[in-house]
N, C-alpha and C positions, 0 to 999 in steps of 0.2 A: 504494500500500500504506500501511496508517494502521499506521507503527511496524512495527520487524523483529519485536517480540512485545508481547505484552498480558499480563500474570497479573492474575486476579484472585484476591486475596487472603483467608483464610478468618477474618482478622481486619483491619479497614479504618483502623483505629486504635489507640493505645497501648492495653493491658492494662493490667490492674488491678494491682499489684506490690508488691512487698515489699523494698525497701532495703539493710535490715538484717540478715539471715538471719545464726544462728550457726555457726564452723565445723560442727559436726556434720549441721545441717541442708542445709548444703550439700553433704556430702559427700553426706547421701541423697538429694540431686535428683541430684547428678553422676551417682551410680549407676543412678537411675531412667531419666535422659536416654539415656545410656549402652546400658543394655539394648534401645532402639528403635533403636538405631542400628548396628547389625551391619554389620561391616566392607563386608560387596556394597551397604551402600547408604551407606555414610559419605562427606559429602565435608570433607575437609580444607582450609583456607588460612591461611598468616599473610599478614596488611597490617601495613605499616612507616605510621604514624600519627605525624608528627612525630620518628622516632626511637625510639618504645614498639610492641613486636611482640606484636598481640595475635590471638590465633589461633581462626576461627569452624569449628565444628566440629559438622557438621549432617546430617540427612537429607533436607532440604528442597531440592530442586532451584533453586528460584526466590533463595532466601534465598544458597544459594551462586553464584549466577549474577550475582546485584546485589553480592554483598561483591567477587568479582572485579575486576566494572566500576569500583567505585567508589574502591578505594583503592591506593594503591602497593604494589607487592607487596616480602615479605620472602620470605628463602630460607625451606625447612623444613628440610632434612638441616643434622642439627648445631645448629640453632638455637632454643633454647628460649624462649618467648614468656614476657615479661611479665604476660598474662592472659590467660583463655579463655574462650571464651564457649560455650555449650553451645545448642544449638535443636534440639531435636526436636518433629516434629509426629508426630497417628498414635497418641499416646500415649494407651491406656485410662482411664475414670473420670477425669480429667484438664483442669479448664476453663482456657482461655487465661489464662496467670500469668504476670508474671517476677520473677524474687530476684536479688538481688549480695549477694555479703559479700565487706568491702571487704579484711578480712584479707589474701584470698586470691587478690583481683581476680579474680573468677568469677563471672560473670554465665550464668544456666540460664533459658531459655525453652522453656514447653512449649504446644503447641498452637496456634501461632500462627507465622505465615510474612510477615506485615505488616514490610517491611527497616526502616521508619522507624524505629521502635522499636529494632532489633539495631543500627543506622546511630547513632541519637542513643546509644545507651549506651555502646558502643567508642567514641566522644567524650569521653563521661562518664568514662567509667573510664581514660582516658588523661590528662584532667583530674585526678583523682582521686590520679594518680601525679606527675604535671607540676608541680601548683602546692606539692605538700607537698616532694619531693626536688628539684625544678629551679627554686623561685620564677618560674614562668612563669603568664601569668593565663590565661584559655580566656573565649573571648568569646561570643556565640551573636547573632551580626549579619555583615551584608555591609561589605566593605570595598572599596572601588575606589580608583585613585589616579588625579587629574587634572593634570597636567603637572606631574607629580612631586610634588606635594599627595596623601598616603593620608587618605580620611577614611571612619570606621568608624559604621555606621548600625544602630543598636541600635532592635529595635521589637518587640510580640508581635503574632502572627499573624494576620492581617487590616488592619493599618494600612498596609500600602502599600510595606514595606521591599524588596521584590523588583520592584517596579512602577519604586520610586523610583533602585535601584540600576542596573535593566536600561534604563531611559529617560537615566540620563544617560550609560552607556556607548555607546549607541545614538546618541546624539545631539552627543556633543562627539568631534572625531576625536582629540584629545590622554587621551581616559580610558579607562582599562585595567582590566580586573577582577580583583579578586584573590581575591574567597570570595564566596561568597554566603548563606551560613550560618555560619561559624567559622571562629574564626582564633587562634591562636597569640601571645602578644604578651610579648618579652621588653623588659625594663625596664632598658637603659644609660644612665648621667648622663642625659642632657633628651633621651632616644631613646624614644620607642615603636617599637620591629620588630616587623609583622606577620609572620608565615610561614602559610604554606596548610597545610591539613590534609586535602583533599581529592585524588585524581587527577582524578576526575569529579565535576560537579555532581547532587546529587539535587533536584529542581526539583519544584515544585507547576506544573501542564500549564495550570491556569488562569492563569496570567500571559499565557498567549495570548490572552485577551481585550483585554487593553492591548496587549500587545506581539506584532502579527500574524508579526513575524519568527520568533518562536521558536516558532510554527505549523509552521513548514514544518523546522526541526531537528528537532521531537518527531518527526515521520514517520521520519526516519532512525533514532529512538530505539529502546530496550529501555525499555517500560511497563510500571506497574503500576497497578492500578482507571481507566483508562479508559474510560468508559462512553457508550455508544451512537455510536461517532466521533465525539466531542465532548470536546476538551479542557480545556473548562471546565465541565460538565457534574455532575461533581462534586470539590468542591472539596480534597480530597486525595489524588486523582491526582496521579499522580507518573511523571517519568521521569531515567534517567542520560542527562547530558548530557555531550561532551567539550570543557570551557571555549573550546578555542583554535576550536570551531568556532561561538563567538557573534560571532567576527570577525575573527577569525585569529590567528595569533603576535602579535601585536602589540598587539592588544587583548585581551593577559594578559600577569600578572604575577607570579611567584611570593612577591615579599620586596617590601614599602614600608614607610615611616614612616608612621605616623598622626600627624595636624597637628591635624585636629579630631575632636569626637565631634556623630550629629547622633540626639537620639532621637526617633521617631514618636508621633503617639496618633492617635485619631479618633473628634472627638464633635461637638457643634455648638455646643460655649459655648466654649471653650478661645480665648486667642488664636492668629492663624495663626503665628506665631515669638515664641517667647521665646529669651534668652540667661539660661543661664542658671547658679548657682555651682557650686562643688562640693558644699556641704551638698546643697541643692536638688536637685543631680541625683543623689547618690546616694540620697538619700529616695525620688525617683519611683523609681528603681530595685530599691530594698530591698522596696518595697512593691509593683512588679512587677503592677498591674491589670491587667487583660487579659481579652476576651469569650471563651469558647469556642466555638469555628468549629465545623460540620458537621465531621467527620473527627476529632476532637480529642479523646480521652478517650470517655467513657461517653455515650451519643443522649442518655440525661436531663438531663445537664451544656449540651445544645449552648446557646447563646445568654447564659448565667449568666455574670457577671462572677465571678472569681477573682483567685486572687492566686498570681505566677508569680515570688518573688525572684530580681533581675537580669534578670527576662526570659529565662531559662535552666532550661527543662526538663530540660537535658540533667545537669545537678550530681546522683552519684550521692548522694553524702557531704555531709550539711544538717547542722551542728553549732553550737555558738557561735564553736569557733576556723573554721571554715572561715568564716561571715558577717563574722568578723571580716577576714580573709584579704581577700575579696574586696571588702570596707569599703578597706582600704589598698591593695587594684590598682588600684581603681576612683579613689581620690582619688589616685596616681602620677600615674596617666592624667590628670586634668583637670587636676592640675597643668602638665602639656605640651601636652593638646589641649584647646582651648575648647571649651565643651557646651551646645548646643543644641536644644531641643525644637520641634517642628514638626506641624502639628494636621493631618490628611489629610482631616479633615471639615469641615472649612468652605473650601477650595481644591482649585481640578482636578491634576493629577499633575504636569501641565505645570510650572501656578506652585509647586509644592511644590518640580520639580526646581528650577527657575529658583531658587530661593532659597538651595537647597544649592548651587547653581554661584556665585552672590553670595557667600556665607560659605568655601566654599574659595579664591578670589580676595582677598578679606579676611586670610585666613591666610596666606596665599603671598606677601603684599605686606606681610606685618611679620615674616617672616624670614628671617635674616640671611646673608648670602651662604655657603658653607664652602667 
């Protein structure tokens, strides 16, 4: 059997959206959402997201199926959510849209059942909350830790960051995974603490071209755009995945320190590794280049280089204090973990990991015992 299920989706990638929306306007989507969703079809859930209960609130069979799988669950009796999110599909004269205003932490999706999009935003908006009242930062990279080494691997989509992260847990029996997407990171004296945000992995199914192993996981998976039994086939396919099942208890981790940071690119002039400062890498990251992939935004966008600040699609709230904000997590950060960029196009995956295992052994051998 190829996966306990398949959906395909009536939108394959992010919609077009709106940020900013004013209370008022929100309250008229809320109501609009609202009237498609009559109690015999409504389904309800709060997810506990690092501690912020944000509660999805849908007619969409598919969209409350993945919020389920994918996050920790909160009670509902009694318990009022931090934000909510609205999705209705089904809705008349209505083209796939989404708004938040942040006022109110309400995010409204209409016409569209695509989870990545409702997945990244309850990130978003838990960021949204996290970094302005809890000074915690929200990352948009994989983290793994190797014999007690967390190192956090910052890249935009196509450079190799899930390639690079699934091959050296694969491959060292001392590394543990800890996110594959986002992470949590609170800032004590010379500590970065990762924490997970995740119960389940949402995974891109094309990884199974590098990594034949998580071929034979996706079978057991819940999928989305899957096409023709091939899970690479198109490149934003997607499935939930249950971390502990890419190698058991043990090759996972809920909580690590981050010692280093490593970022990706992928071109053919770049060198294969730079080390590099913190001006420098918060630049490359402020300025956030990145190709758009098949699956990614708008078909006429596909292939066009853009600009993605920090690599992080998911930031609902783009402001001067918030650039500023993550100008000072990001320079915390290098201040504790050295920063490294590493070019995926001029080197096979192999030597890419090979080099990230070099520079975590580097780390790990200039600190100091506790």
């Amino acid at each position: 059997m190829f996966g306990i299920s398949n959906t395909f989706t009536s939108v394959v990638g992010r919609t077009e959206s709106d940020k900013n929306i004013s209370k008022e306007r929100r309250d008229e989507l809320v109501e609009l959402a609202q009237e498609h969703m009559p109690y015999n079809k409504l389904h309800v859930w709060n997810a506990n997201i690092n501690g912020i209960i944000v509660q999805l609130r849908t007619n969409d069979q598919h969209l409350i199926d993945f919020w389920i799988e994918n996050w920790f669950p909160a009670a509902l009796d009694g318990v009022r959510p931090h934000s909510t999110i609205y999705a209705a599909v089904d809705v008349p004269n209505e083209k796939p849209f989404a708004y938040y205003n942040s006022e109110t932490k309400t995010a409204v999706f209409l016409n569209t059942n695509y989870y990545g999009q409702c997945k990244s935003w309850a990130l978003g908006i838990v960021a949204d909350i996290m970094e302005m009242q809890h000074d915690i930062h929200s990352i948009h990279g994989a983290v793994i830790e190797v014999g007690g080494t967390g190192v956090c691997i910052i890249a935009p989509t196509g450079t190799g960051k899930s390639t690079t992260s699934y091959g050296l847990v694969f491959s060292l029996p001392n590394a543990r995974m800890h996110s594959d997407d986002w992470a949590y990171v609170d800032y004590i004296g010379d500590r970065a603490s990762a924490t997970i945000s995740e119960r389940k992995f949402y995974i891109r199914t094309d990884i199974a071209a590098t990594s034949p192993q998580m071929a034979e996981i996706f079978k057991r998976c819940k999928l989305e755009n899957v096409r023709d039994n091939d899970f690479a086939a198109f490149p934003n396919s997607r499935a939930i995945v249950d971390p502990v099942w890419i190698g058991g208890p043990e090759k996972f981790i809920y909580t690590t320190r981050i010692r280093a940071v490593v970022l990706l690119r992928r071109d053919t002039a770049s060198p294969a590794e730079v080390k590099l400062d913190s001006d420098e890498a918060i630049r490359i990251l402020k300025e956030g280049a990145y190709m758009v992939l098949p699956g990614s935004g708008d078909e006429k966008d596909w292939g066009k280089i853009k600009n993605e600040p920090w690599y992080n699609p998911y930031l609902l709230v783009r402001n001067e204090q918030r650039e500023q904000m993550q100008t000072d997590f990001f320079r915390r950060l290098f201040d504790i973990a050295p920063c490294y960029i590493l070019n995926t196009g001029v080197e096979k995956p192999e030597q890419t990991q090979d080099r990230v295992k070099r520079i975590i052994k580097e780390v790990a051998e200039t600190v100091r015992p506790e």
